[in-house]
Steps between C-alpha positions, in 0.01 A plus 500: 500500500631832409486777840367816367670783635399867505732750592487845671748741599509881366891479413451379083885342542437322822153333294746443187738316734239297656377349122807446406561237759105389528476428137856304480272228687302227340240467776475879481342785306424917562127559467506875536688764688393848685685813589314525915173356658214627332623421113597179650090418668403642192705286236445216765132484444562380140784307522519120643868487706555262785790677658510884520865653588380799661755808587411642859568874454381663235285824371179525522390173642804339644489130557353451808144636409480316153675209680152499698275609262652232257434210754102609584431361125374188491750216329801780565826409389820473779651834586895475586593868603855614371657730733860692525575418876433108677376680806239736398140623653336506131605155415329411848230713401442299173533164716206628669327563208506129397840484310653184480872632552746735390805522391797815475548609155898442442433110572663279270254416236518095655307664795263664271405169283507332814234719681287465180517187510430454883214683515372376183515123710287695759795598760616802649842603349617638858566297795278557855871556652529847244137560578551504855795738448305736264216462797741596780583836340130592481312300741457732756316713210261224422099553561363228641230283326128512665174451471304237404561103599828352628684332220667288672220352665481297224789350593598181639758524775788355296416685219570835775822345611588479133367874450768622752780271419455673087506848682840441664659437164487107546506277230292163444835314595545733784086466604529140488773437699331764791210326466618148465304472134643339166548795247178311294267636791648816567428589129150358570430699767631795313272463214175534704569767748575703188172373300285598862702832535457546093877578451705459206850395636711494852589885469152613528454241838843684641332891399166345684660426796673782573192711426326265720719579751554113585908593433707778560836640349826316632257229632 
């Protein structure tokens, strides 16, 4: 299957560099490309693409916003957000939003095919660990979710214990050894607390929990 891939950042040589190395691929093509947010939604709306590289600051509407807007469409394509520093509030910002990674701009293009790909496979192309040290910089900002029923209620209590252990950064090796589980049932239990929390990958359980207040920064 060939990944679609739309592409939008306002600097023309950055988006020049980025097909370039895209279309060198055989499982790979460039559906479209737009100069900031609101081309981007608007070209979107016509255009099929399964994985949307989406620059984080730019005119008009910068990232984060179409990131968001993008992602309220039904049958939305992946967002990873492109961004010029690893540890950076807009990036987070886009997490938030429902992007399923990002990744700094001068990254060999490996990393870039790679995320594609990842995300493409239904991953997040950024650890938990990086997540939680993105989260430690701006945690202390974060509004906390309310309103309406517990989440987590719907929870079984090893599915909570697993919750926590993918908050501190832990992997399923990592969970199943703490929990004295084979790998085969950590990834189990992984696979339904996301369905009940409706989450697309282990980043978006790590950003839950810390809005949730169940972990805080440095523990």
């Amino acid at each position: 299957m060939t990944i679609r891939v739309f592409l939008v950042d306002d600097q023309e040589m950055v988006r020049a560099g980025f097909v370039m190395v895209v279309e060198a691929q055989d499982d790979m093509t460039v559906v479209g490309e737009a100069g900031e947010g609101a081309q981007a939604l608007e070209r979107l709306a016509v255009t099929s693409a399964d994985i949307v590289l989406m620059d984080v600051r730019m005119p008009r509407m910068d990232g984060v916003e179409a990131t968001r807007r993008l992602l309220a469409r039904d049958g939305a394509p992946k967002v990873v957000v492109l961004t010029t520093f690893d540890v950076d509030e807009h990036a987070f910002a886009a997490l938030q939003a429902g992007a399923s990674g990002f990744l700094v701009k001068d990254a060999p293009a490996e990393d870039l095919l790679s995320a594609i790909r990842t995300v493409h496979r239904g991953d997040a192309v950024i650890s938990p660990t990086t997540t939680r040290r993105l989260l430690d910089e701006v945690a202390p900002d974060l509004p906390r979710r309310n309103g309406g029923p517990d989440p987590l209620d719907a929870l079984t209590a090893r599915e909570r214990e697993v919750l926590l252990l993918i908050a501190r950064g832990a992997s399923n090796a990592a969970i199943g050894k703490e929990l004295h589980l084979s790998e085969g049932t950590v990834k189990t239990h992984v696979g339904r607390l996301l369905a009940k929390l409706g989450m697309r990958d282990r980043v978006h359980v790590v950003i839950y929990a810390y809005e949730q207040r169940l972990v805080r920064p440095g523990r």
